[in-house]
N, C-alpha and C positions, 0 to 999 in steps of 0.2 A: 504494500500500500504506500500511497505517495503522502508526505505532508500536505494539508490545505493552506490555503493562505487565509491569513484570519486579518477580519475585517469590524470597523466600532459597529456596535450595540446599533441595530434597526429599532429604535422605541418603537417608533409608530405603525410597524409592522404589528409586533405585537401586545399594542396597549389595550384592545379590547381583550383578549383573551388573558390578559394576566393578574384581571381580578379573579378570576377564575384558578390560575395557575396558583397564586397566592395562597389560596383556599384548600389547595390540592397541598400544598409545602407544609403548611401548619397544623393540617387534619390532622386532632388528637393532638395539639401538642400540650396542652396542659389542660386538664379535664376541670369542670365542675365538685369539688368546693374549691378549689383552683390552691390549694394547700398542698407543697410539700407532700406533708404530713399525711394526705389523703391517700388511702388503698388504693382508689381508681390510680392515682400516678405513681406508682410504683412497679411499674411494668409499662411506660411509655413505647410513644413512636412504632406502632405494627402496619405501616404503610412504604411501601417503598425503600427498604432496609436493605442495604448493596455490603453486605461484612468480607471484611478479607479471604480469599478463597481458606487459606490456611485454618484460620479458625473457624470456618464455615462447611467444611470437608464434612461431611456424615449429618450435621445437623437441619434441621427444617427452614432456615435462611438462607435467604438465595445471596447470589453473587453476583447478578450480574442481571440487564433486562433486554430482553430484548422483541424492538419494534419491526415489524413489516406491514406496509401500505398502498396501496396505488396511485399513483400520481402521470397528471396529463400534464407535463410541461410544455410551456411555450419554446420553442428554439430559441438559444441564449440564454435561458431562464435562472436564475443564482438559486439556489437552497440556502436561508438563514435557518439555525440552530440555537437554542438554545437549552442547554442541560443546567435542572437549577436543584440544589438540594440544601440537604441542614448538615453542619458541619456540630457535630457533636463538641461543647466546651465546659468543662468541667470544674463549678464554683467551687472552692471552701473557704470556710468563714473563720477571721481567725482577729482574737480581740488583742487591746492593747493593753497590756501589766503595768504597773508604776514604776517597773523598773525599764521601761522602755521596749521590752521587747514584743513580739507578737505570738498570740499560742492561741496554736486551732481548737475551735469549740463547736457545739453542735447546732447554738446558736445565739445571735445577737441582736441586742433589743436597743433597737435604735428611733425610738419616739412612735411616729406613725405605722412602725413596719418590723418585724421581726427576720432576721436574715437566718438562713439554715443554710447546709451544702445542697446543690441542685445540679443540673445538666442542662445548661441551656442552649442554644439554637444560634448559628452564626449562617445568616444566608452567603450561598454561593454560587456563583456562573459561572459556568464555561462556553463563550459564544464564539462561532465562526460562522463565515459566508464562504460559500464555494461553487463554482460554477457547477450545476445540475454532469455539463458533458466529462467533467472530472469524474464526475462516480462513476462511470463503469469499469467492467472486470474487474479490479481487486478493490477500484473504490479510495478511499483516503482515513488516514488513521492519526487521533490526535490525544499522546498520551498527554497527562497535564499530571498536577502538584499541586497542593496546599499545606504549606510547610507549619509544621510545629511553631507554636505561638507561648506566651506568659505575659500577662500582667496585670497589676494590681489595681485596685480602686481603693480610696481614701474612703471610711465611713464617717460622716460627723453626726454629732448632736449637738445643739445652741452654739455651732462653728469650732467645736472642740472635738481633734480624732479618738476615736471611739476605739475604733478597730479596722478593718481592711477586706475586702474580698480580692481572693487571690482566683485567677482564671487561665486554664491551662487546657491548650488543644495540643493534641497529635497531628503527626503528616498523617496526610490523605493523599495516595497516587488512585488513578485511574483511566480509565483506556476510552476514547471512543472512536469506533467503526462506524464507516458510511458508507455503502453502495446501494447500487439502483441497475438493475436488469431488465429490458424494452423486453414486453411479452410481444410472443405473436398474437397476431389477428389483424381485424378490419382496423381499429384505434390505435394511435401509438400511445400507450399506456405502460409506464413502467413499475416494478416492484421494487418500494423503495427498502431499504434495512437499514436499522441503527440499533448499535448493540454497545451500549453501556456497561462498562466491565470495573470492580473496586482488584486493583493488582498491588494493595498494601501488602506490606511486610508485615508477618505475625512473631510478635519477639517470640525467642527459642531461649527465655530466660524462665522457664519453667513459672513463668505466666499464668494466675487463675484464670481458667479460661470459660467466665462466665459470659455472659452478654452483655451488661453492665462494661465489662471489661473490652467488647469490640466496640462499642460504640462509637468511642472519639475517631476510630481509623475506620468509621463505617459512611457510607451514602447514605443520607437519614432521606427520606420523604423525594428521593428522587424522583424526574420528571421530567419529560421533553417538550419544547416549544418547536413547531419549523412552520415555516414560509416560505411562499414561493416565489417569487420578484413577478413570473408569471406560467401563469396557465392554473391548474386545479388539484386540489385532492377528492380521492373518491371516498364518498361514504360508507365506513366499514360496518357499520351498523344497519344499513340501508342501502345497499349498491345498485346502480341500475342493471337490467335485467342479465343485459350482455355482459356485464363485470362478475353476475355474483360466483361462479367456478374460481375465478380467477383468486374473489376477496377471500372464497373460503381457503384455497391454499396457503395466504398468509400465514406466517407462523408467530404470537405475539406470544411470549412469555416474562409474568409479574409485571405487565402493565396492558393497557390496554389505549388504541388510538381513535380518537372523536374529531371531528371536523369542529373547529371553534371560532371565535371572532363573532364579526357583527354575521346577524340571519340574511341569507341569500348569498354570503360569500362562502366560499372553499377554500382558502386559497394559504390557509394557518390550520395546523393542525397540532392539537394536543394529547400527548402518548401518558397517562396519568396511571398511577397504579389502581386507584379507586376505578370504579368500574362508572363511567358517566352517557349521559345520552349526547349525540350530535348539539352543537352551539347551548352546550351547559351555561347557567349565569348567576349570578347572586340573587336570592330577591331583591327586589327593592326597596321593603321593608325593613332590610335586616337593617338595625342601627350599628353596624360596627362588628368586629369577628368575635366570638366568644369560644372559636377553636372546637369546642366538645358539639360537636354535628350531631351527636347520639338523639338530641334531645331540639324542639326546637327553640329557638331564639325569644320568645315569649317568656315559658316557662324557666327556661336560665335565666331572662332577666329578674324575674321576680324572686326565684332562690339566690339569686347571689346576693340582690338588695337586705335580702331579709335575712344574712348571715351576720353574726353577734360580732361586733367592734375588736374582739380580740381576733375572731378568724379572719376578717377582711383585711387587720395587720399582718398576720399567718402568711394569707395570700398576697398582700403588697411585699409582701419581702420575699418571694418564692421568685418570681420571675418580672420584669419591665412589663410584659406582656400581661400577663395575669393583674398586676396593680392597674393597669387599662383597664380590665374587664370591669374589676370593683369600681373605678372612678365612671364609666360608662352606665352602669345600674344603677350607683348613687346620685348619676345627675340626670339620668331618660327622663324626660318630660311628659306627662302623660299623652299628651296626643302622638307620642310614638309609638306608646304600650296599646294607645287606641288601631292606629295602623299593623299591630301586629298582628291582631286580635283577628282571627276569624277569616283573614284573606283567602281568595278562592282565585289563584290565579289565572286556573283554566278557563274562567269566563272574564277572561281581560276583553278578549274583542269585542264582545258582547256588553260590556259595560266603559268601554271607553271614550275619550270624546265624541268618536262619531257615531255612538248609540244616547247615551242621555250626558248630555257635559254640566246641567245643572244638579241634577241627584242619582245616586243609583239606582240601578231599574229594582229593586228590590224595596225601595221608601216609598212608601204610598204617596207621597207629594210629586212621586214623579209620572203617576197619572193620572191626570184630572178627573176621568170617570166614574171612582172612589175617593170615599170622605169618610173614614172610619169614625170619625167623631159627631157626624150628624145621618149617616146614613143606619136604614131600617129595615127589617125583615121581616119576613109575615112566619110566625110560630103556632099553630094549631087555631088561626085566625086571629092571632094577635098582633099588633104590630109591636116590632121588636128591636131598640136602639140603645144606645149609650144614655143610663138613666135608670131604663128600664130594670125590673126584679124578676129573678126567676127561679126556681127551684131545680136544682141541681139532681137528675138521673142519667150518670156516668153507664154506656154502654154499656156492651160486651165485650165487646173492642178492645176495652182498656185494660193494661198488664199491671197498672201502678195499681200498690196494694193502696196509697194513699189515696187512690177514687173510694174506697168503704169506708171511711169515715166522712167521705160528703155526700155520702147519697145521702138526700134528703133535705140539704142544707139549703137558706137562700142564698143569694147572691144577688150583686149590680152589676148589669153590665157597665162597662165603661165604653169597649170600642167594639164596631162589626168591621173584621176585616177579611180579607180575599185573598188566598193564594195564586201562584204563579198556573195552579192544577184548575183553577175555577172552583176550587172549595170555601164553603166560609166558614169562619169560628167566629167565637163569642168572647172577648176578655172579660175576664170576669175578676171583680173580690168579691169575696165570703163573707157575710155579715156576721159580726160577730169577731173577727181578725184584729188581733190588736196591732196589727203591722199595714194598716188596710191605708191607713196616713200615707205612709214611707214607701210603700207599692206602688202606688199612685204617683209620689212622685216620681219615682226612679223607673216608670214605667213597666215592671213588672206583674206581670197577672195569669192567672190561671185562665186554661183556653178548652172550652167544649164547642163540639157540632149543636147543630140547632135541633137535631134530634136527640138530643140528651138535653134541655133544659125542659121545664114548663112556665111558662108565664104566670105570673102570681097578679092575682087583681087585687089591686091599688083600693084601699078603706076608701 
């Protein structure tokens, strides 16, 4: 294989897809209660883990990934690349004595934050360009390096050193292969390969040889970015008819490749170890990363808000990132927590500007037809609106055990409303409800068919 010639960083090739990539680098990096201390984070980073062949011999961690894809270049066309991963770095905490010196502790309380020893995450790229007509037959190879590192940070409290975090990576070597082989047929379509290799040294110093222990000489959360200056990638998830033989021969091992970027282009493609659909993207909801994907973005706001003043110090002292998360839930505004609440993406088209831009199709004010607050129904020859009383006989229909203790009950209606089905219900409170105030206002109410009430005549 021949050297590439490498070429600066194309942003704007790939800035829509690398909120997306971002997403894919940090997956799981520090989990909810975002503590050290936490169980969930004591077996971090099971995403795209590259460990040195040596210490990875016989065990269940791979070494290496590797991508194949179809690609319609244009004649001339460059191939950008980007390989991005976590370079494993290795805190300890270590305090200051009276007699000047520094001695490692397990942890140190330094006003709003608690410091422990941790593993934290040093982003890293390996970018090159290289003309598409380079790849073939043996293609081009570009080993690289990320050399062993140390150094310290000053811990203060009221401008006075405390103590120190001391941070320490290992070299990282690793390989990457590129070729691309023109299939036959009617299309010039080529098979493209990129195979990501970790070629660290595994010390022969009779080394524990836990996993904890490959980490720092490991590819954390590896990932591939490429572009194509021109012409297309085929969708491996969705190929067109005449491609799909071809996509299945692909070989993609510990990662998997999606077309990304903005929707209707091809022409970036992202090879992620997570498994994702064509042109994946953030919501738009999300207020900021919270890392633990497990769970969604709603519900981690509200648990980490509601975590006690000594865990949120815990977590501010665990990682930079994690002290975001807690500053993020302590300061979400509510009409963020209201945007999280309930989103139904899949009817974006259907509720976007160019269907109602004043309310959602779902708000009764957004069709004049219905007026739930003055509108009436006829109930066993009664007329029947918001006002109105009626005595509550809950179906058969109904599973809730809490319908047998209203059978029989009255009730007000407050509002008649209409579903999206042509059905109606009744809101209802319960006379007698000592919450019947605070329901009302928070718009909260109990909801029957109009064959389950009867109208009560009015003294």
């Amino acid at each position: 294989m021949t050297a590439p010639t490498l070429t600066p960083r194309q942003d704007s090739h790939f800035q829509h897809a690398r909120q997306v990539a971002d997403a894919v680098l940090f997956e799981g990096y520090v989990l909810y209660p975002y503590r050290a201390s936490s169980a969930k984070n004591q077996l971090r980073w099971q995403f795209g883990v590259l460990v040195p062949p040596a210490w990875g011999a016989g065990r269940a961690e791979h070494t290496y990934q590797r991508t194949e894809c179809l690609m319609e270049p244009r004649r001339g066309a460059t191939l950008s690349l980007e390989l991005r991963f976590l370079h494993a770095q290795r805190r300890t905490v270590q305090r200051l004595g009276a007699d000047g010196r520094f001695t490692t502790v397990d942890s140190l309380d330094a006003g709003d934050r608690v410091y422990v020893p941790w593993d934290e995450g040093v982003e890293e790229r390996i970018e090159l360009s290289v003309p598409v007509a380079e790849l073939a037959g043996a293609g081009v190879s570009l080993p690289f390096t990320r050399p062993a590192h140390e150094d310290a940070e000053a811990v203060r409290v009221d401008g006075r050193t405390v103590g120190r975090l001391v941070r320490r990576r290992e070299r990282v070597d690793g390989l990457l292969r590129l070729s691309a082989t023109e299939l036959d047929g009617p299309y010039r379509v080529s098979r493209l390969t990129a195979v990501v290799e970790n070629t660290a040294d595994w010390p022969s110093n009779g080394m524990a040889a836990e996993r904890a222990d490959a980490l720092p000489r490991s590819l954390v959360s590896a990932h591939l970015l490429l572009g194509l200056s021109g012409g297309s990638f085929l969708s491996m998830v969705d190929p067109p008819e005449w491609a799909r033989s071809a996509a299945a021969s692909c070989r993609n091992e510990h990662t998997w490749p999606v077309l990304a970027g903005e929707d209707g282009r091809a022409d970036v493609l992202l090879s992620s170890p997570i498994i994702l659909e064509d042109h994946p993207r953030i919501a738009p909801e999300s207020p900021g990363a919270l890392y633990d994907a497990t769970e969604i973005d709603e519900i981690l706001a509200l648990r980490t808000a509601a975590l006690t003043e000594q865990e949120k110090r815990e977590a501010r002292g665990t990682d930079d990132r994690a002290a975001a998360v807690i500053d993020l839930a302590d300061t979400m505004p509510p009409e963020i927590l209201d945007r999280l609440h309930g989103a139904v993406r899949a009817l974006r088209e259907v509720t976007g500007p160019a269907g109602r831009p004043d309310t959602p199709w779902w708000d009764p004010a957004g069709d004049p037809t219905v007026d739930p607050a003055h509108d009436r129904i006829v109930v066993d020859g009664h007329q029947v609106g918001a006002g109105s009383r009626v005595r509550l006989r809950p179906g058969q229909r109904r599973t809730d055990a809490q319908d047998l203790f209203l059978q029989g009950r009255t009730a007000q209606v407050e509002a008649v409303l209409h579903d999206v089905d042509g059905m109606v219900h009744l809101a209802v409170t319960v006379d007698g409800d000592p919450g019947a105030d605070l329901r009302r206002e928070q718009g909260r109410f109990l909801y029957f068919q109009p064959d389950e009430v009867e109208p009560v005549e009015e003294p």
